[in-house]
N, C-alpha and C positions, 0 to 999 in steps of 0.2 A: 035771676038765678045767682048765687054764690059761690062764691071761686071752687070752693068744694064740692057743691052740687055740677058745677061745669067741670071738675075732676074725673067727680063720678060717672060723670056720661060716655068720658073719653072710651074708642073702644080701638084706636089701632096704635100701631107702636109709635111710627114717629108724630100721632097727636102727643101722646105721653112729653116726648123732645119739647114739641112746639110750643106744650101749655107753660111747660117751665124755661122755655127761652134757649134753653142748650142747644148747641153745635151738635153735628153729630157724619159721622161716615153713613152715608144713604145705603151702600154695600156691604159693610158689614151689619147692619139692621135688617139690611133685607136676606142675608144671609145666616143671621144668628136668633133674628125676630123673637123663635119661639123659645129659643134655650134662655133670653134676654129677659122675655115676659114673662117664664118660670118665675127665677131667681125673686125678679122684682115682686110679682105676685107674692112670694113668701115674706121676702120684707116686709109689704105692705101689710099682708095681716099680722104680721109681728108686734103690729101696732096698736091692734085689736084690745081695747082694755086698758090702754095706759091711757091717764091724764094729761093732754098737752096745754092744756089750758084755752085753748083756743084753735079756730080753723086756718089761721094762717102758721103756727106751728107746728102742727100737724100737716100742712102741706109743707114746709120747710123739709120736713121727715121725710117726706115723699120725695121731695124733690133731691134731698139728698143720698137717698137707695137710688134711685135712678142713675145719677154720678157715679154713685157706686160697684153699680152691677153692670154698667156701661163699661169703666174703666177697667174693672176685673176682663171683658170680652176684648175689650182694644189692647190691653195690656198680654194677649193671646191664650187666655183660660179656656179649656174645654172640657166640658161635660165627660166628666167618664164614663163608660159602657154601662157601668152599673146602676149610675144616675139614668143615661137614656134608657133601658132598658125595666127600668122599674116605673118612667114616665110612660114608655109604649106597650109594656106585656111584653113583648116579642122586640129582637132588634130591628131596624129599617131605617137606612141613611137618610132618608128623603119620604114626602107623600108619596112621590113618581117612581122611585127606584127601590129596590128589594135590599138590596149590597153596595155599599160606597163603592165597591170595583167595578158594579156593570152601572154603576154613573157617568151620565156623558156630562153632567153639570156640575162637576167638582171645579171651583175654580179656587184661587189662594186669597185668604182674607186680606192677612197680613204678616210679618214675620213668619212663613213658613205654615202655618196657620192654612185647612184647606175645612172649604166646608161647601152642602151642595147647593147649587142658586135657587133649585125648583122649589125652594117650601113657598106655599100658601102664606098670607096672614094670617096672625094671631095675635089673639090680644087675653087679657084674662078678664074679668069680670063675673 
């Protein structure tokens, strides 16, 4: 199998980390997963159609959205209403909870930064 065919199998967020060797906050992944593998998911088909000449620069590509869309969430970027809300149809903090208020799983990412711990895995593909 080829580095890119083992990309392409990848299906949870901190595989994404692991294939490309990157560091990472385990809690803020597990707290941001799906806003994380949005972003990234759009990078990647960004990709779609251009010439990279080859499959390791094309994963270079990858691996560098990833940095990227990482550092946008650690650096305390979040989704605005209008983004979640046109990813869910309807607003909702959490799989579990209706209202970030009657969330009992809001904890603090990081700089002030609160997000809720109950989401699910996700991944895109």
């Amino acid at each position: 199998m080829s580095r890119l065919e083992e990309f392409q199998s990848l299906t949870d967020t901190e595989e994404y980390f692991e294939f490309f060797d990157l560091e990472y906050d385990e809690r803020l992944v597990y707290v941001k997963r799906f806003h994380i593998m949005k972003k990234y998911g759009e990078m990647v088909k960004k990709a779609e159609g251009h010439d990279f000449e080859n499959d390791e620069k094309l994963l270079d590509y990858y691996k560098f959205a990833l940095i990227s869309v990482y550092k946008n969430f650690e650096n305390g970027y979040s989704p605005s209403a209008a983004e979640i809300w046109d990813t869910f149809g309807k607003p909702s903090a959490c799989s579990t909870c209706s209202t970030s208020t009657s969330c009992n799983d809001i904890e603090e990412v990081s700089n002030g930064v609160h997000s809720c711990t109950s989401q699910s895995n996700l991944s895109f593909n």
